[in-house]
Residue, then its C-alpha position, 0 to 999 in steps of 0.5 A: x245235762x246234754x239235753x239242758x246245755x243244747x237247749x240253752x243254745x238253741x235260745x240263745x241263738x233265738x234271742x240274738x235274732x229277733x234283737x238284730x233290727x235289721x230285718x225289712x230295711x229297703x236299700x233304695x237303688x239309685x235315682x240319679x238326682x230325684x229323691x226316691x220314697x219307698x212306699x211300698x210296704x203300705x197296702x196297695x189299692x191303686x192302678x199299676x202304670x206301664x213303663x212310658x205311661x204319664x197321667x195328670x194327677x191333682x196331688x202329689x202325696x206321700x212323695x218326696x220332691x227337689x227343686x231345681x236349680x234352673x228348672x226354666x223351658x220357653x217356647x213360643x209364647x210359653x213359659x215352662x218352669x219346673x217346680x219340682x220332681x222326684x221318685x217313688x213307689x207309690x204316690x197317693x194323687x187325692x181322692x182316694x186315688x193311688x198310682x203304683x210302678x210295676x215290678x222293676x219299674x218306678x215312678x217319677x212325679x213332676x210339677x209344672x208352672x206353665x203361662x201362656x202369653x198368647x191366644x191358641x198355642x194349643x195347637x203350636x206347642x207341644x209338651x211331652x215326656x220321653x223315657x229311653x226316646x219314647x215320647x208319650x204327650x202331656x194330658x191336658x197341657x193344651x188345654x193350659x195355653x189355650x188363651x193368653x194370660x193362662x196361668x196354671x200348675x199341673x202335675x203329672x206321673x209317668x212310670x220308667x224302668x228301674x234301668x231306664x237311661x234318660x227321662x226327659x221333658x220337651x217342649x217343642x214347636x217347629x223345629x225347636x225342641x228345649x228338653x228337661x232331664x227329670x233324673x238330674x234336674x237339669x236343661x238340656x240341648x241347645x238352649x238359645x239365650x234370647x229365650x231365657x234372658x228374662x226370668x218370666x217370659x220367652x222375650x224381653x220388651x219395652x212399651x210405651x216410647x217417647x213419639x217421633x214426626x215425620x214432617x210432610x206436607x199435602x199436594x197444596x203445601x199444607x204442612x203436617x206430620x206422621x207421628x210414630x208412636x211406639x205402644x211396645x217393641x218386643x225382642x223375640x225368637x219367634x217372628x210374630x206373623x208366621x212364627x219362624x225361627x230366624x235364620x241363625x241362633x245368634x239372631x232374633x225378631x225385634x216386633x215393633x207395635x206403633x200407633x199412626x197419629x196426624x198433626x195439621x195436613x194429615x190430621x183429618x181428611x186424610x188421618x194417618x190410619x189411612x196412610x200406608x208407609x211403604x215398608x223400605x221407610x223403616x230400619x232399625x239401627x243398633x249403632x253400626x248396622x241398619x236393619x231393614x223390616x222384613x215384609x212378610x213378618x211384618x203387617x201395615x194396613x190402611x185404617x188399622x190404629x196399631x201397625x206392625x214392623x218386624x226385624x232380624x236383629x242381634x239376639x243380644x240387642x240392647x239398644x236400638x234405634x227405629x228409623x222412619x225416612x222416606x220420600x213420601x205416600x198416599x193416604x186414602x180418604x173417601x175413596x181417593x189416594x191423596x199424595x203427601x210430601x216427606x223430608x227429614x226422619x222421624x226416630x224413636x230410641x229404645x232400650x231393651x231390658x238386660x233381663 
């Protein structure tokens, strides 16, 4: 009867273990904001990424990932969005390719929309992924800006230690650097508004404005005109010529693009793409201030159809005011610098978008 009643017991007590249900149940540790999917209870056939290491993938499978609210980076000439992220284990990138975090580390994944508004930003740009202050480069994102009006998604893992302090995602050229935290999902540091004023590029521009003359007469009396016509004025935060930052956060680059076009005396022999205003003819005026065009950030040539003025301006300009006035130039034609006479202005008025 002993023997019986133990027996029992010992059944019982085999029974309540196997109907707990709780045996094998991860408990995930805390990622900050990134969604974490453990993954780690499949067979694993991958390659293992050392902390710090970041590889372009062509999928993000068997992950789940967030969107940010503001996922927003620009640069000169870039524009950075990102898509979404998250964390995992395991991530299954296609063609039977499988990336796996090593003991006490995880994987953060992370998708990009990157557009390049200009040619050869390649090697002006740089995006990189830093873990605890590491920064490792993005593979292939150069590739991606390497000629204007290059669109493109890439997306990338990088393997971070389970008590890693910061991962952050940079985009930098010169001295400014515009970082993502990849754990919160969030922008970080000093984040100019010029550059994120609009919702799709680092800039905010108009084209196509109304034309101004200058009146002028030739060395005989013959009268003319310079015609101003604006192809596009652009408000930027990186000078168009040598690419510098200006002089203050609060500050900016208007890069104003202008056709030269004769009337009468000025409309043949010369034509106005031979004549060259000097750069003190120009100012922009935002209805308190004159501007003056900056030489070295600006380009007027003899024969070009397309000239070209800068000016260090407020960074929240709206409207603004090009100003054309000067006592007069010369404008070469076969090989002559022929004078011509200037009285009054020619103004061109702008309104540059909010967002």
């Amino acid at each position: 009867m002993r023997r019986a009643l133990v027996l029992l017991a010992a059944a019982g007590l085999l029974t309540s273990a196997c109907g707990s249900g709780t045996e094998g149940t991860p408990t995930p540790a805390r990622q900050g904001r990134t969604t974490k999917t453990s993954t780690s209870h499949a067979p694993f056939h991958g390659e293992r990424l050392s902390d710090g290491q970041v590889v372009k993938v062509e999928e993000l499978d068997g992950i789940r990932l967030e969107s940010p609210k503001d996922g927003r980076l620009r640069s000169n000439g870039v524009a950075v969005e990102v898509v979404d992220f998250g964390s995992s284990d395991v991530v299954d990138t296609g063609q039977d390719q499988e990336y796996g975090a090593r003991e006490d580390s995880t994987l953060i994944a992370f998708r990009l929309r990157v557009t390049a508004f200009a040619a050869d930003l390649g090697d002006k740009v740089k995006a990189t992924v830093s873990v605890d202050g590491r920064q490792r480069s993005l593979p292939e994102f150069e590739y991606s800006i390497g000629s204007a009006g290059a669109d493109s998604t890439l997306q990338y893992v990088v393997a971070v230690p389970t008590d890693r302090r910061s991962v952050e995602l940079e985009l930098k050229y010169a001295d400014l650097a515009q970082t993502f935290d990849l754990l919160e999902g969030r922008r970080t540091g000093e984040q100019p508004d010029l550059l994120y004023r609009s919702d799709d590029a680092p800039f905010v521009y108009v084209e196509n404005l109304t034309p101004a003359k200058l009146d002028v007469t030739n060395a005989e009396g013959e009268p003319g005109a310079y015609v101003v016509s604006v192809t596009r004025a652009e408000l930027t935060y990186f000078a168009p010529q040598l690419g510098d930052l200006p002089s203050d956060t609060d500050k900016a680059w208007l890069v104003i693009d202008y056709e030269p076009i004769g009337e009468g005396s000025l409309e043949y022999s010369p034509s106005a793409i031979g004549c060259v205003p000097p750069f003190n003819a120009f100012v922009v005026n935002d209805g308190t201030h004159d501007y003056p065009a900056v030489d070295k950030q600006s380009k007027v040539e003899e024969f070009s159809s397309v000239q070209r003025l800068a000016f260090e301006v407020p960074a929240d300009l709206t409207k603004a005011r090009l100003i054309m006035k000067t006592p007069g130039f010369n404008c070469a034609n076969a090989g002559d610098e022929v004078p011509f006479t200037a009285v009054g202005e020619a103004a061109v008025d702008m309104t540059l978008p909010q967002d």
